[in-house]
Biopython code that builds the backbone (N, CA, C, O; Angstrom):
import numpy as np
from Bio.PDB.StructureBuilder import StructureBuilder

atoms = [
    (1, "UNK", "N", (83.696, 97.350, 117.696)),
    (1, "UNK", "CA", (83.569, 96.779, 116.361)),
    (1, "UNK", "C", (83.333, 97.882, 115.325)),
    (1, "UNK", "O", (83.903, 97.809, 114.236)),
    (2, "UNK", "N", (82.597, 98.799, 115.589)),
    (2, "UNK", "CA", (81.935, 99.964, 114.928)),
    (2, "UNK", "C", (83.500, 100.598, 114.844)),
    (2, "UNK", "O", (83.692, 100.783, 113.642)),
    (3, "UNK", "N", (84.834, 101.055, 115.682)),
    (3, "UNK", "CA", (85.514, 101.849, 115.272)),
    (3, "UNK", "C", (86.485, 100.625, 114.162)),
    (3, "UNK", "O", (86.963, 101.061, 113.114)),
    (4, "UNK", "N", (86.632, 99.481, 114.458)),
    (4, "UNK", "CA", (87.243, 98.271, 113.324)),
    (4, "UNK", "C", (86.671, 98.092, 112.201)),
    (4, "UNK", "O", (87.343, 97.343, 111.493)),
    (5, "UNK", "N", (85.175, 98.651, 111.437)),
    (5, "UNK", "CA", (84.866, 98.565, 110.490)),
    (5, "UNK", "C", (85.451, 100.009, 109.889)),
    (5, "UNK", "O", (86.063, 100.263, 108.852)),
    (6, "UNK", "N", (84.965, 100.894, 111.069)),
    (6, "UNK", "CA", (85.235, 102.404, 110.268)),
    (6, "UNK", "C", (86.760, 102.942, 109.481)),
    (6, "UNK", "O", (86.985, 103.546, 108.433)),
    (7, "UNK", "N", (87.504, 102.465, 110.411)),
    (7, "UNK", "CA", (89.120, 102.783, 110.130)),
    (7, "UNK", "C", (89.571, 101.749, 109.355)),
    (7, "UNK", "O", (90.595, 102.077, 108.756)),
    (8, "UNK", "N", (89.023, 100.040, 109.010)),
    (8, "UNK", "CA", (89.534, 99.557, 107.715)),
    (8, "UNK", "C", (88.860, 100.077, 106.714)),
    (8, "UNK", "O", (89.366, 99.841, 105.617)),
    (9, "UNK", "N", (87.715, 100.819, 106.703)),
    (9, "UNK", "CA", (87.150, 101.055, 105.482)),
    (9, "UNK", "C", (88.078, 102.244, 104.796)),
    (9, "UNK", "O", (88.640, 102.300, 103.702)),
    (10, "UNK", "N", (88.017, 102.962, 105.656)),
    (10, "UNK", "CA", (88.713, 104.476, 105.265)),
    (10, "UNK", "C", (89.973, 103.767, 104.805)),
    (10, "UNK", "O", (90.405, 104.195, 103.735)),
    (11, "UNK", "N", (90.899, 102.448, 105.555)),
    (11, "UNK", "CA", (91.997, 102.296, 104.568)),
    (11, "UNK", "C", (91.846, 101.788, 103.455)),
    (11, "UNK", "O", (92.533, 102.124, 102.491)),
    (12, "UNK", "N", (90.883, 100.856, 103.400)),
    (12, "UNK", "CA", (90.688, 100.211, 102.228)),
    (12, "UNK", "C", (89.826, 101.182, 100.656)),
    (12, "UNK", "O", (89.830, 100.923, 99.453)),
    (13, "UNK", "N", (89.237, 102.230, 101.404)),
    (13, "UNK", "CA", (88.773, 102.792, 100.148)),
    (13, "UNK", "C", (90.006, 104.111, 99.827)),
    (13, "UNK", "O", (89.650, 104.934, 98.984)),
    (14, "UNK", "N", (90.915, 104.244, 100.243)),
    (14, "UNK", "CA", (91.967, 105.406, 99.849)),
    (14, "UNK", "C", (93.190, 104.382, 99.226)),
    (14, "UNK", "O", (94.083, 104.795, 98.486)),
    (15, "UNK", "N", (93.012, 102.601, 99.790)),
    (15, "UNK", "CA", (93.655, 101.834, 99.117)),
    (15, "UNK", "C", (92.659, 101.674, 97.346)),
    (15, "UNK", "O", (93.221, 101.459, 96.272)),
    (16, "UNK", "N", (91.714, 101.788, 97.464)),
    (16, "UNK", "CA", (91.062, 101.623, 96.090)),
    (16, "UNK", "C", (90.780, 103.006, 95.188)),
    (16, "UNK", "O", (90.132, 103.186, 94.156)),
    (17, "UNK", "N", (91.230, 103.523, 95.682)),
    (17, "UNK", "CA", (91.242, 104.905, 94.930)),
    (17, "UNK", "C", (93.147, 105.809, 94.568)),
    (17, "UNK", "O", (93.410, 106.738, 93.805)),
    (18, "UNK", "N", (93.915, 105.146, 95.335)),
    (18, "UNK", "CA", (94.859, 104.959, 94.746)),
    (18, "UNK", "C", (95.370, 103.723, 93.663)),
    (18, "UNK", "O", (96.285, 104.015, 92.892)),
    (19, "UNK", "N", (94.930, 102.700, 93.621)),
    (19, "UNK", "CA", (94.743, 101.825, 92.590)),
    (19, "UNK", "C", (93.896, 102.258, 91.250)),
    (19, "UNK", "O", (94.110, 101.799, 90.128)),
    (20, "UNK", "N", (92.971, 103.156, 91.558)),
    (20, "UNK", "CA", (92.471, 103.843, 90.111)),
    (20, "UNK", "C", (93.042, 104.648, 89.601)),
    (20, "UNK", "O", (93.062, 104.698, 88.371)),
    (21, "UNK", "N", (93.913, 105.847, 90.623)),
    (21, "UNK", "CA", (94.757, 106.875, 90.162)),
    (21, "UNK", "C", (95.854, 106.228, 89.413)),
    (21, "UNK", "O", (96.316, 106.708, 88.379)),
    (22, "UNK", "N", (96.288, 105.056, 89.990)),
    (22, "UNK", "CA", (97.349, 104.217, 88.696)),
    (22, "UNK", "C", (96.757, 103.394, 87.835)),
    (22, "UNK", "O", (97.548, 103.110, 86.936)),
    (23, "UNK", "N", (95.695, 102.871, 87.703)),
    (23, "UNK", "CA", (95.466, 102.371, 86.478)),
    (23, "UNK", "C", (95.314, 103.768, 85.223)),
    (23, "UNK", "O", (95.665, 103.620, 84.052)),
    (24, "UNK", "N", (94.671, 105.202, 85.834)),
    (24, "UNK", "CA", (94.198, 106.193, 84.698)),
    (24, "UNK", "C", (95.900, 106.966, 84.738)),
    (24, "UNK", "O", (95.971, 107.995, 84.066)),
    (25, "UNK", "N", (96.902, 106.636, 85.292)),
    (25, "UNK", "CA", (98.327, 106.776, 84.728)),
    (25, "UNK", "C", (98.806, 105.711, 83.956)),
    (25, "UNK", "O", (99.637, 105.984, 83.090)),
    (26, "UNK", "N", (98.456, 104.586, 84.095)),
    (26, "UNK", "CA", (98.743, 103.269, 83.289)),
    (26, "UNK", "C", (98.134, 103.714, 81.848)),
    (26, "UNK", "O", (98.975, 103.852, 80.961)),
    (27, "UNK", "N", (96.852, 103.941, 81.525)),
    (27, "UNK", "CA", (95.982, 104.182, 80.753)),
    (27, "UNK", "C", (96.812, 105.639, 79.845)),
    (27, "UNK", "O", (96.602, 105.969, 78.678)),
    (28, "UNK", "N", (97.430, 106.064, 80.489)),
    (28, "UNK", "CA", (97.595, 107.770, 80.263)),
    (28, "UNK", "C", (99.165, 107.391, 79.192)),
    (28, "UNK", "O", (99.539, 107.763, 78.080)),
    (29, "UNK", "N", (99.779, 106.395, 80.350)),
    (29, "UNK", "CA", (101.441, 106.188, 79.949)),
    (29, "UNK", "C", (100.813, 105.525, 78.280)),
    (29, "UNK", "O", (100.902, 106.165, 77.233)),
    (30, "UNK", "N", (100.258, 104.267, 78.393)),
    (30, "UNK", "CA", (99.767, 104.298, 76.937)),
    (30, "UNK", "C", (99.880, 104.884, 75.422)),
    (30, "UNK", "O", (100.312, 104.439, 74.358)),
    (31, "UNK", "N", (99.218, 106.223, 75.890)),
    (31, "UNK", "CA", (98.632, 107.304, 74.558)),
    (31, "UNK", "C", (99.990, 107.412, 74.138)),
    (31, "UNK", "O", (100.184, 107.470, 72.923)),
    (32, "UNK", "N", (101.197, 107.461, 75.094)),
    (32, "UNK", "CA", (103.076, 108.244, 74.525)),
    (32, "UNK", "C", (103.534, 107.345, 74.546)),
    (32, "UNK", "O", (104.436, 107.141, 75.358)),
    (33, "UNK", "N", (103.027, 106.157, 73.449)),
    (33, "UNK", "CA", (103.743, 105.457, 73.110)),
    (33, "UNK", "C", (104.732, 106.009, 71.972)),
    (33, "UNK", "O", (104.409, 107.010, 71.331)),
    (34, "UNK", "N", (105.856, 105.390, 71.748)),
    (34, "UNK", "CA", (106.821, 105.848, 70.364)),
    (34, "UNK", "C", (105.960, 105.181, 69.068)),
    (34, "UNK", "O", (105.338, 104.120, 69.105)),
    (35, "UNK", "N", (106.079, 105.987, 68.050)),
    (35, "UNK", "CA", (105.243, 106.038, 67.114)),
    (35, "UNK", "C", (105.800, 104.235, 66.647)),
    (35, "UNK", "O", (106.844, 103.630, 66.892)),
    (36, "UNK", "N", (105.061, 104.002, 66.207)),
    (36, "UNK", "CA", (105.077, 102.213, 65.312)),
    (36, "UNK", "C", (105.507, 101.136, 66.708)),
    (36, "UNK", "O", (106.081, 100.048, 66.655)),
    (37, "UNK", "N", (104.908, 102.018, 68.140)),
    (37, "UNK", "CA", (105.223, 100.857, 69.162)),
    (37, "UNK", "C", (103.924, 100.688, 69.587)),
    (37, "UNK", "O", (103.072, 101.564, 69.732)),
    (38, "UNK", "N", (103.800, 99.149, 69.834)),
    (38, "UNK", "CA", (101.929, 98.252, 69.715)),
    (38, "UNK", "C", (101.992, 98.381, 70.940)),
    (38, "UNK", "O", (103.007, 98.645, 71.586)),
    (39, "UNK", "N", (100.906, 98.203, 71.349)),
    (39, "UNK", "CA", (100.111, 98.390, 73.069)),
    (39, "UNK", "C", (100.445, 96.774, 73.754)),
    (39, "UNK", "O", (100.546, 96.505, 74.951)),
    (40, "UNK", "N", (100.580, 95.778, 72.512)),
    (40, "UNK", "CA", (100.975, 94.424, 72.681)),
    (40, "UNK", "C", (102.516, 94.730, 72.842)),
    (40, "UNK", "O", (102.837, 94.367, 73.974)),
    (41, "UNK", "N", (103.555, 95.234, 72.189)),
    (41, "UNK", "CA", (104.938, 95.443, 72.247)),
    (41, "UNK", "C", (105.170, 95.783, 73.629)),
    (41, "UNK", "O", (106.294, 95.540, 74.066)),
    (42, "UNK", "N", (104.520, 96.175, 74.211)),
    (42, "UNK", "CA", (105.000, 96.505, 75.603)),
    (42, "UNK", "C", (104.166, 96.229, 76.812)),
    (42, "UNK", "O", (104.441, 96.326, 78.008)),
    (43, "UNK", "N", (103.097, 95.867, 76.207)),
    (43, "UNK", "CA", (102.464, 94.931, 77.848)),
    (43, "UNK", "C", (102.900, 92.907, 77.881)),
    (43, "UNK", "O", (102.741, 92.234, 78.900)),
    (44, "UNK", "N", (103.274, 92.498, 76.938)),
    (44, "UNK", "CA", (103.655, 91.345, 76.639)),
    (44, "UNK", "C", (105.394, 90.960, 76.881)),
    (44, "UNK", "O", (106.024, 89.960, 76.537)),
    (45, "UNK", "N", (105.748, 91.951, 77.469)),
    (45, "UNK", "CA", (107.246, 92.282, 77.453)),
    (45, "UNK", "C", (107.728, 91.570, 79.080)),
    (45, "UNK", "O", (106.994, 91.741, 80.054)),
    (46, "UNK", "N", (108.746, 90.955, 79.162)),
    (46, "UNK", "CA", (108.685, 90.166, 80.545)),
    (46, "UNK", "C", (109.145, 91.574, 81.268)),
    (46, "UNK", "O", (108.714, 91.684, 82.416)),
    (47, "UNK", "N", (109.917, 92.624, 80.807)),
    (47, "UNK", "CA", (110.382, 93.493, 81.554)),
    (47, "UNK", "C", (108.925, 94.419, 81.608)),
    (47, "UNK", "O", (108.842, 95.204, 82.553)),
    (48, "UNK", "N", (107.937, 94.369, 80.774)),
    (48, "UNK", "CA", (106.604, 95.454, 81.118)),
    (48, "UNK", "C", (107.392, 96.978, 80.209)),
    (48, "UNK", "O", (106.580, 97.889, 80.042)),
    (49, "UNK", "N", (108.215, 97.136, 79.897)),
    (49, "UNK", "CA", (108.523, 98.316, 79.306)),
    (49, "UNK", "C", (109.040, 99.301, 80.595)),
    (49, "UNK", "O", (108.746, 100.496, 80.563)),
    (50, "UNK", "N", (109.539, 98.948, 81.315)),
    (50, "UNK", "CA", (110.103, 99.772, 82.661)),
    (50, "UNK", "C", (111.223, 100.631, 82.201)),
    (50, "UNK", "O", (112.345, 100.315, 81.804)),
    (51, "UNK", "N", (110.729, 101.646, 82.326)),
    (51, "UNK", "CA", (111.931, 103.473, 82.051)),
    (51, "UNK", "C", (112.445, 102.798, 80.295)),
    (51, "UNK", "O", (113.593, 103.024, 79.911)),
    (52, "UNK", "N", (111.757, 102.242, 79.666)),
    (52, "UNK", "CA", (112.388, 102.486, 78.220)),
    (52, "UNK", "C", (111.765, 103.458, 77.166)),
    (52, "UNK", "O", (110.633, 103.686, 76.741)),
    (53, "UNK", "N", (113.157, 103.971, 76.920)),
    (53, "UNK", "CA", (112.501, 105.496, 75.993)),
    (53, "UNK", "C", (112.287, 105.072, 74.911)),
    (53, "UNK", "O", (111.351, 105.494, 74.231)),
    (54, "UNK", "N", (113.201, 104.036, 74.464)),
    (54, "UNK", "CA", (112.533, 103.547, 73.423)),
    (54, "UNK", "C", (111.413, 102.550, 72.846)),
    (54, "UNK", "O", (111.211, 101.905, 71.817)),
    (55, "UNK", "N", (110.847, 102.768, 73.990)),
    (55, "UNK", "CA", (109.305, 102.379, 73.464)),
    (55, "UNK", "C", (108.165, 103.560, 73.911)),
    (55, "UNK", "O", (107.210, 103.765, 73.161)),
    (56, "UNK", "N", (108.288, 104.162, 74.906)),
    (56, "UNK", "CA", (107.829, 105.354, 75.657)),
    (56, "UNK", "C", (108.435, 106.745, 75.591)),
    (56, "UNK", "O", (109.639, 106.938, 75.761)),
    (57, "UNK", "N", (107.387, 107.887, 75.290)),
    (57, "UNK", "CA", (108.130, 108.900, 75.241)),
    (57, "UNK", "C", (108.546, 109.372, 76.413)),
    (57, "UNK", "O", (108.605, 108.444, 77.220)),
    (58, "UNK", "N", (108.927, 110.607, 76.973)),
    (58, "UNK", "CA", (109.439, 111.235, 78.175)),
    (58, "UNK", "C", (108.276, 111.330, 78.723)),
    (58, "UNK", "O", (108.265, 110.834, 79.849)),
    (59, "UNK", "N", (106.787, 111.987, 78.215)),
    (59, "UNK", "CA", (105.856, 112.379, 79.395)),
    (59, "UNK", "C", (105.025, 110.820, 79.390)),
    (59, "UNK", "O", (104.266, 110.663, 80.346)),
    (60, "UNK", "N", (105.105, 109.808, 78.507)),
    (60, "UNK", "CA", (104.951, 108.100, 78.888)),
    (60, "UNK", "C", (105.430, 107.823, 79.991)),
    (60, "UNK", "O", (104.762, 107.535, 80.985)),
    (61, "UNK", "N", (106.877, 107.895, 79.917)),
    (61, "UNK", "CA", (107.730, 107.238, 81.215)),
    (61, "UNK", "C", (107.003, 108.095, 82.681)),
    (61, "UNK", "O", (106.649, 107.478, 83.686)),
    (62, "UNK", "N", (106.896, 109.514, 82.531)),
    (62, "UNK", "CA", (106.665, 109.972, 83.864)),
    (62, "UNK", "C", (105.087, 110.085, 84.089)),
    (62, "UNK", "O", (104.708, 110.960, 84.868)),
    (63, "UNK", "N", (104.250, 109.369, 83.545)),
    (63, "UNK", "CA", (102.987, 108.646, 83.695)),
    (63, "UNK", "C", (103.293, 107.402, 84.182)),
    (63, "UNK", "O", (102.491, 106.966, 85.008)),
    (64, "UNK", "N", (104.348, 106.624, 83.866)),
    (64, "UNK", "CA", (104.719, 105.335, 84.354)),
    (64, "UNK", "C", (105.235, 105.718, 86.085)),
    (64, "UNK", "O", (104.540, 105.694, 87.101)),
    (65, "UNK", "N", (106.332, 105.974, 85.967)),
    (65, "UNK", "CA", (106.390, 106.467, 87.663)),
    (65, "UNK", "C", (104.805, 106.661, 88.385)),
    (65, "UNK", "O", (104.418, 105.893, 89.265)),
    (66, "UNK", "N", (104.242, 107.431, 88.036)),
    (66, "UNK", "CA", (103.473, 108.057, 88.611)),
    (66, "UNK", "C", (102.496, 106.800, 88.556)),
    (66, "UNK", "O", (101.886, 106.788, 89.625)),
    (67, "UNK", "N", (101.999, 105.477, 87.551)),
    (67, "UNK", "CA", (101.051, 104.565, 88.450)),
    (67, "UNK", "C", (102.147, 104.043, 89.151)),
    (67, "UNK", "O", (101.697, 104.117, 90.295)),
    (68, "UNK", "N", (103.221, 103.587, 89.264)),
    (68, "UNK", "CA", (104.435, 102.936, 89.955)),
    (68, "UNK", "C", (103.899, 103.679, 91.509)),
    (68, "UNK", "O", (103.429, 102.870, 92.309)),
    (69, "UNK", "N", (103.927, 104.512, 91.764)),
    (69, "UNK", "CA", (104.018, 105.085, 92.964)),
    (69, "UNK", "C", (102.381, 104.895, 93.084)),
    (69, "UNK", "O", (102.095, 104.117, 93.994)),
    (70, "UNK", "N", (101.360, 105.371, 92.448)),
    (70, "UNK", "CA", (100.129, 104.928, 93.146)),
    (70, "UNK", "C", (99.785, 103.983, 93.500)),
    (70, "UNK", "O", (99.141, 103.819, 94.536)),
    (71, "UNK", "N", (100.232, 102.873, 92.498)),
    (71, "UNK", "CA", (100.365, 101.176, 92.638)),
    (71, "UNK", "C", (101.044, 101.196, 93.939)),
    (71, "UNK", "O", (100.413, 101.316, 94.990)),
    (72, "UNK", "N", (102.240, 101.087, 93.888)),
    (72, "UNK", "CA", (102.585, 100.963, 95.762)),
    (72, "UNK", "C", (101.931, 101.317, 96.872)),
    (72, "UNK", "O", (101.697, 100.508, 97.770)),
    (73, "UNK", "N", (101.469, 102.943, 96.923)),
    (73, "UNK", "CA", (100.884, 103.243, 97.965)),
    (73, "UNK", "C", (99.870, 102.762, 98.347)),
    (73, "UNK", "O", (99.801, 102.639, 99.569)),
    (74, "UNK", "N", (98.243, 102.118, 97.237)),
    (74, "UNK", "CA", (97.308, 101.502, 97.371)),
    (74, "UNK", "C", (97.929, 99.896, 97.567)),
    (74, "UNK", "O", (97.007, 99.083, 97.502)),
    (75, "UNK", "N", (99.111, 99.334, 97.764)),
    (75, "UNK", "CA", (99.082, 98.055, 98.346)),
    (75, "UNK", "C", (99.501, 98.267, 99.912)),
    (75, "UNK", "O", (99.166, 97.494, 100.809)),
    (76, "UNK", "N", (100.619, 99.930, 100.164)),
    (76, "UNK", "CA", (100.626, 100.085, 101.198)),
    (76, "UNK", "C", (99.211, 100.253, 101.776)),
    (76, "UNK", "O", (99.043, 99.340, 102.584)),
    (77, "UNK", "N", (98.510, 100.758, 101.727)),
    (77, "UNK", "CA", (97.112, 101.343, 102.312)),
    (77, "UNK", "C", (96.185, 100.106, 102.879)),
    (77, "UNK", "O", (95.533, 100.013, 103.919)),
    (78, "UNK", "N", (96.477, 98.752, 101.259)),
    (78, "UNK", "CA", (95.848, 97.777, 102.115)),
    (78, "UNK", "C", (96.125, 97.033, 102.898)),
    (78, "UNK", "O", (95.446, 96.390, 103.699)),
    (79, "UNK", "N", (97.676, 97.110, 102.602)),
    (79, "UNK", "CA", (98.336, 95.843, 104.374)),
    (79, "UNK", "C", (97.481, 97.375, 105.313)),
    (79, "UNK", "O", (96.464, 97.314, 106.004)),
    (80, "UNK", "N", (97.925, 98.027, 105.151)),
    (80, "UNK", "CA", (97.493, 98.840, 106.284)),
    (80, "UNK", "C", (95.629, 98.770, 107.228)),
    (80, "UNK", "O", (94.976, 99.043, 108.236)),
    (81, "UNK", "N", (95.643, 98.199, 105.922)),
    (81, "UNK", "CA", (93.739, 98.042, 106.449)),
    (81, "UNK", "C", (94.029, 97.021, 106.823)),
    (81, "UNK", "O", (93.862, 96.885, 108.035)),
    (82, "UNK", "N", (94.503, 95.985, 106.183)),
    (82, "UNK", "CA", (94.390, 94.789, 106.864)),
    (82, "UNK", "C", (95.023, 94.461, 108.589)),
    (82, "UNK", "O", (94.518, 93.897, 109.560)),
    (83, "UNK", "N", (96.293, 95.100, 108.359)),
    (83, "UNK", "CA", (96.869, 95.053, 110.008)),
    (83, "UNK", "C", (95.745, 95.968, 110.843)),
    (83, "UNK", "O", (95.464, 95.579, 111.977)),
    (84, "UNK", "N", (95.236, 96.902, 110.442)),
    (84, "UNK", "CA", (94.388, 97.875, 111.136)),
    (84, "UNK", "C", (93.285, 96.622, 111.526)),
    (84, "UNK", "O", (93.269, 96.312, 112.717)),
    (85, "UNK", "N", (92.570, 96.047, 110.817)),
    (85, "UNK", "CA", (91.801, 95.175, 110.997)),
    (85, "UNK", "C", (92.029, 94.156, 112.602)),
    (85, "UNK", "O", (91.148, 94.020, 113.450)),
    (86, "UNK", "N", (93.277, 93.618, 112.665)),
    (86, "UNK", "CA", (94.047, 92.797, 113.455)),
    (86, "UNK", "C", (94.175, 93.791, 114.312)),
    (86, "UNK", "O", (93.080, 93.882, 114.868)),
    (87, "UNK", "N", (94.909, 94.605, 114.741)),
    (87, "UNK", "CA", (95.248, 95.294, 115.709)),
    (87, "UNK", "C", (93.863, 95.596, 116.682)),
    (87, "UNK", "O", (93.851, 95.368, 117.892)),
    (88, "UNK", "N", (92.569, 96.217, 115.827)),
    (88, "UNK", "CA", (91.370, 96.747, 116.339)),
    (88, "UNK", "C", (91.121, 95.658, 117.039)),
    (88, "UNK", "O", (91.031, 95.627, 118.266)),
    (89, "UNK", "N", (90.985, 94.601, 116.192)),
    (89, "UNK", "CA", (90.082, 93.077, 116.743)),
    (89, "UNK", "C", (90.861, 92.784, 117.745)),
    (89, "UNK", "O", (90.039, 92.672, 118.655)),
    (90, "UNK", "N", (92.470, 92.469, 118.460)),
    (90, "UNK", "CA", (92.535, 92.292, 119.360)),
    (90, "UNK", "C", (92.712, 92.984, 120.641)),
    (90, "UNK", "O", (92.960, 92.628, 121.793)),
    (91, "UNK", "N", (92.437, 94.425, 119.864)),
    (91, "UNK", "CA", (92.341, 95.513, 121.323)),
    (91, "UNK", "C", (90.812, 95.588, 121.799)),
    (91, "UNK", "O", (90.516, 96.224, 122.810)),
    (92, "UNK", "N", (89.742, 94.836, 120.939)),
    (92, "UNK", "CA", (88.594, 95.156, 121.217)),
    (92, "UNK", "C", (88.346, 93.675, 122.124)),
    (92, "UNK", "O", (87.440, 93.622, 122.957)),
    (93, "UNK", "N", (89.194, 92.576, 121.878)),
    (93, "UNK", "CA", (88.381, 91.341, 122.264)),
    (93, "UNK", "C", (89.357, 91.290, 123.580)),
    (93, "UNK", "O", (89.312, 90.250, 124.238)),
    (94, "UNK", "N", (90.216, 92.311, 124.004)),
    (94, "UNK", "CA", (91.260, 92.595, 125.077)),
    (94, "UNK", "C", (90.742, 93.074, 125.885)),
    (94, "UNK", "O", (91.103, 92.903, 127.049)),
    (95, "UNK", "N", (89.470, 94.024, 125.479)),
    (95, "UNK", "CA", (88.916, 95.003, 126.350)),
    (95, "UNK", "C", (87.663, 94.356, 126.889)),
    (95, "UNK", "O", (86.947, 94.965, 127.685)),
]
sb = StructureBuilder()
sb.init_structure("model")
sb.init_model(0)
sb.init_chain("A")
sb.init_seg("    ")
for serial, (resi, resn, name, xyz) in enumerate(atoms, 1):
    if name == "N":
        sb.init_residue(resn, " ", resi, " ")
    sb.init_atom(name, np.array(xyz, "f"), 0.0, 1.0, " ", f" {name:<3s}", serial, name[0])
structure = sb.get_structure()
């Protein structure tokens, strides 16, 4: 049980610390906005403002990638805790 708490934690806290590294790129993409474009103009947008230059400047957009990819990896990390979770529990209640 002790190694099923230890190894979901470790996934789940590198899953929550990649979820902060993209919110402070979310936060970052923000500041490069194109001048006279509202923080409402592009979070209210059904598309979210995805790769548009014309609302985002160049180092906006590649703050955007960059939570894009942290965002993924911290949902990879948590299926990963979570299957880690499952896998432990039935190799432990096997044994």
């Amino acid at each position: 049980m002790r190694l099923q708490i230890v190894v979901t934690s470790a996934f789940a806290g590198l899953s929550a610390l990649s979820f902060a590294v993209a919110v402070m790129h979310e936060r970052r993409m923000q500041r490069h906005r194109q001048p006279g474009v509202s923080y409402r103009d592009v979070t209210l947008r059904r598309d979210g403002g995805w790769r548009r230059d014309d609302l985002f400047t160049a180092e906006g957009l590649a703050h955007q990638r960059q939570a894009s990819r942290f965002g993924l990896l911290g949902v990879v990390l948590a299926l990963a805790s979570l299957l880690a979770w499952v896998v432990l529990a039935f190799l432990s209640a096997a044994a």
